[in-house]
C-alpha positions as CSV (number, residue, x, y, z in Angstrom):
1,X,26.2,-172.1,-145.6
2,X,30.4,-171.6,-144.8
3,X,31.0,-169.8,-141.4
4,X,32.0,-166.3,-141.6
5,X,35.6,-165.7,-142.4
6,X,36.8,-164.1,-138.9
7,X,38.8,-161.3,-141.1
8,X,35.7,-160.4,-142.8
9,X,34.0,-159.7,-139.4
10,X,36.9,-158.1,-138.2
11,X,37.0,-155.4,-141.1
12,X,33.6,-155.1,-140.4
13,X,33.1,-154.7,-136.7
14,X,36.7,-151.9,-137.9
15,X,34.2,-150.6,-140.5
16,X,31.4,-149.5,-138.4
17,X,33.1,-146.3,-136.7
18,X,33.6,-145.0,-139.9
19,X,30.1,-145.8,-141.1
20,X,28.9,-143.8,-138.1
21,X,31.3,-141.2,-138.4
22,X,29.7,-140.6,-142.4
23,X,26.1,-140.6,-141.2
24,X,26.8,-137.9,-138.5
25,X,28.7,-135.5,-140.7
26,X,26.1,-136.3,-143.5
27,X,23.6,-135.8,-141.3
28,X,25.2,-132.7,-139.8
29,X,25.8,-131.3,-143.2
30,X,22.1,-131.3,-144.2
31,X,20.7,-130.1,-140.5
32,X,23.1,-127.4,-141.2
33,X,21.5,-126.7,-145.0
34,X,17.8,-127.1,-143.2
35,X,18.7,-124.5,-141.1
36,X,19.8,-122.1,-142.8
37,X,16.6,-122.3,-145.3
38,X,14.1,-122.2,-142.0
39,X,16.0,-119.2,-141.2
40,X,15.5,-117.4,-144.3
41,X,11.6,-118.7,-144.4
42,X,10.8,-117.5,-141.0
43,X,12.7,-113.9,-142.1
44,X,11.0,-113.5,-145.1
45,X,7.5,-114.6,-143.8
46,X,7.7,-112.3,-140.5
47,X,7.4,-109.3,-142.7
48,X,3.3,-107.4,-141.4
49,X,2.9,-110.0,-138.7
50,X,1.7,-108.9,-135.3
51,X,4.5,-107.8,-132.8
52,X,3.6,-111.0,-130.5
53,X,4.5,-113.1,-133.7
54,X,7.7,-111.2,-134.6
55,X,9.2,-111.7,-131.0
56,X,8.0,-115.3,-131.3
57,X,9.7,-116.0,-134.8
58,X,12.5,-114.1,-133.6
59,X,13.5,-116.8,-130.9
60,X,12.6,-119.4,-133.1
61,X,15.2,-118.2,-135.2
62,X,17.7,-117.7,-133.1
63,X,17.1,-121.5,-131.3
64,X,17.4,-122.7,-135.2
65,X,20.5,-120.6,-135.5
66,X,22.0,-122.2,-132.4
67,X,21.2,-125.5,-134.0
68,X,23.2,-124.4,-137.2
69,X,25.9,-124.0,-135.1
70,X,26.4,-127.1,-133.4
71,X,25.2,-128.5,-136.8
72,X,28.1,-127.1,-137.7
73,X,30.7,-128.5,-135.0
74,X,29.7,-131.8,-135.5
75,X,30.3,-131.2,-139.5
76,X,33.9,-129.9,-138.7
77,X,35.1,-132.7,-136.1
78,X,33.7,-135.6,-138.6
79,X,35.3,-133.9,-141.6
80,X,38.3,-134.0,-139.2
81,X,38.3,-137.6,-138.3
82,X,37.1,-137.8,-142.4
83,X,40.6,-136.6,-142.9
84,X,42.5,-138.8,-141.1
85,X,41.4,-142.1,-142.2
86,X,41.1,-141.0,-145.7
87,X,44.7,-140.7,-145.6
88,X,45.6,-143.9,-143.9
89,X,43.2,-145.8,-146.1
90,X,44.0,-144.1,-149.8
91,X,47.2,-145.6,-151.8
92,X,49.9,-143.3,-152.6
93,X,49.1,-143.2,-156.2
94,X,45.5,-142.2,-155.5
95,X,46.8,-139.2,-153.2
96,X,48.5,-136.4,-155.5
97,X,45.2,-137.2,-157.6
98,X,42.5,-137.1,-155.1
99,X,44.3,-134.3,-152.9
100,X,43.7,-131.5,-155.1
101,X,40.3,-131.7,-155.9
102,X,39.9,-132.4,-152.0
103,X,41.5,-128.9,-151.3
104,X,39.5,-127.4,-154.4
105,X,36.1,-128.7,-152.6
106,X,37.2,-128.0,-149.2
107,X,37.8,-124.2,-149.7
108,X,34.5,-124.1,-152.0
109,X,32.9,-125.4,-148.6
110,X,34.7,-122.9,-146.4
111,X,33.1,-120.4,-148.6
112,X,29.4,-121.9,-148.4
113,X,29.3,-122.6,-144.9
114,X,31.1,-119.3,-144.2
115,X,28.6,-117.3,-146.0
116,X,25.7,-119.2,-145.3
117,X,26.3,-119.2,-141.3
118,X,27.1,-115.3,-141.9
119,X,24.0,-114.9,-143.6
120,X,21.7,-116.7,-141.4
121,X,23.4,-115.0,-137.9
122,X,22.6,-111.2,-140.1
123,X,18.9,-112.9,-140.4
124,X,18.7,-113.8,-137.2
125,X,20.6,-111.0,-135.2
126,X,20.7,-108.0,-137.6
């Protein structure tokens, strides 16, 4: 078996940051998604419950919301760092193309998580 090529290991020990970085915001993106759809169970099922239950459900929902939010940090500083080494790392033939479908999805995203976290903070605090 050939010992490993010491570039190879390099771009691999340079890859792992960015590995991490993707899980997190992944990660963050779907704990943000999760939340939002506990929030609207626990609305829609605390409809005829006891008081005791409703003031119960109602802090569970607002601990969930809280988690939506940091959720939602750590999905904006990834994206962020996203950002930057997508554009160190993409060819300047691959930019004009990629860069408008990138700004197409990012302000479709704006829109989700805007009116997703807007909806779940009305469930929660309204």
């Amino acid at each position: 078996m050939p010992a490993p090529n010491a570039s190879a290991a390099a771009r691999q020990k340079s890859a792992l940051p960015r590995i991490v970085n993707n899980f997190v915001h992944d990660m963050s993106t779907g704990t943000w998604a999760a939340c939002v759809l506990v929030i609207w169970v626990i609305a829609s099922r605390s409809q005829g419950v006891p008081p005791e239950a409703v003031a119960v459900l109602r802090d569970a929902s607002r601990v969930v919301f809280w988690l939506l939010v940091v959720s939602l940090v750590g999905l904006s500083l990834t994206g962020g760092i996203r950002l930057f080494y997508w554009r160190a790392e993409t060819s300047s033939d691959e930019l004009e193309t990629k860069k408008g479908a990138l700004i197409f999805k990012h302000i479709a995203f704006l829109l989700i998580y805007g009116l997703g976290t807007a909806w779940a903070a009305w469930m929660v605090f309204a």
